[in-house]
C-alpha positions in Angstrom: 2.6 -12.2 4.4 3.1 -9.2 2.7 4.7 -7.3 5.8 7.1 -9.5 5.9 8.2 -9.5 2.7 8.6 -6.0 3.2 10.6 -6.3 6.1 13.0 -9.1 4.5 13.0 -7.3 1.2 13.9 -3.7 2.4 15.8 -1.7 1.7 17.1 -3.6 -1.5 15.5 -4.5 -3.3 12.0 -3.6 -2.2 8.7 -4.9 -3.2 6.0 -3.8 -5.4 2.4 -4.5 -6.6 1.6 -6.3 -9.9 1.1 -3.0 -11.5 4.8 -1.7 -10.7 4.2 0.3 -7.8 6.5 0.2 -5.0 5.8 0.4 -1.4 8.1 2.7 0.0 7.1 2.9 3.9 4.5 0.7 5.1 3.3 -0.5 8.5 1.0 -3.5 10.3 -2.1 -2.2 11.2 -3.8 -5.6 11.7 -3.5 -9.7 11.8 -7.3 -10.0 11.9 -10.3 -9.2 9.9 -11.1 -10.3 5.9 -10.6 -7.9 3.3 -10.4 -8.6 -0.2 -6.7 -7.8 -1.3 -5.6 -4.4 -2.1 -9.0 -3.1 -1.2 -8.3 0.9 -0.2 -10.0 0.3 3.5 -9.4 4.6 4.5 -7.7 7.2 3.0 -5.9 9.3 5.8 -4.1 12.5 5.2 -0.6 11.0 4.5 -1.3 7.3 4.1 -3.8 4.8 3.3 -4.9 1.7 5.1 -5.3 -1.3 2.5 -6.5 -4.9 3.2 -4.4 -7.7 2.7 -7.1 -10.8 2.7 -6.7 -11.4 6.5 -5.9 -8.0 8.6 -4.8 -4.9 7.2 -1.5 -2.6 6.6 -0.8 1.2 6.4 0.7 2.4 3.3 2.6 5.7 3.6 4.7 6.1 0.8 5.1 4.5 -3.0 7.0 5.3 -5.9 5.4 4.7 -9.3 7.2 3.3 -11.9 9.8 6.0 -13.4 8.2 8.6 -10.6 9.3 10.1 -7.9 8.4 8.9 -4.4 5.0 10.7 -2.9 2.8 9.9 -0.4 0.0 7.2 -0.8 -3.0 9.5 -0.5 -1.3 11.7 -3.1 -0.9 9.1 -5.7 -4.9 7.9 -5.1 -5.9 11.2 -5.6 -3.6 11.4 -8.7 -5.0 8.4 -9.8 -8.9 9.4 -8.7 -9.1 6.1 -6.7 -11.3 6.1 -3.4 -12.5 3.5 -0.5 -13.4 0.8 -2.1 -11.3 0.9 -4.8 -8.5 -1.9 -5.6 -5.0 -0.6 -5.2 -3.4 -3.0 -7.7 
C-alpha cells in the first residue's frame, strides 16, 4: 500500500511519514513476510530496508522537514536510530 501511494503520489506532491519526513526515492523489496510498520529491517550503505506490516521496501532517499534531501542511512545515523528501531 504504501508503494503505491508513492508511485501515484510522485512527483507532486509526494508522501511522507507521520513525523514529516518525506520519502524521496523508494523501491519494493518485498510482498511477503510480517514486519511491524516502519520497523528499520537493514541499514545498507545508501539505503535502508523498512517493513511495511506485510513485505518490505527500500528507502534511498528522504528529506526532513525544512532539510535538505540526504540519503536514508545518513539521516539514521543523524538521528542515532539502528535495526530495530521505528522509522516514524
Amino acid at each position: 500500500l504504501v508503494y503505491r501511494t508513492y508511485q501515484g503520489l510522485t512527483p507532486w506532491p509526494g508522501i511522507a511519514t507521520a513525523n514529516g519526513l518525506k520519502l524521496k526515492e523508494i523501491s519494493l523489496d518485498a510482498t511477503t513476510g510480517s514486519y511491524r510498520h516502519g520497523e528499520i529491517l537493514e541499514i545498507a550503505k545508501e539505503r535502508i530496508r523498512v517493513g511495511c506490516g506485510t513485505g518490505s521496501l527500500w528507502i534511498e532517499r528522504v528529506q526532513p522537514s525544512g532539510k535538505s534531501q540526504m540519503t536514508a542511512s545518513s539521516y539514521l545515523h543523524g538521528k542515532r536510530l539502528s535495526v530495530g528501531d521505528l522509522l516514524v
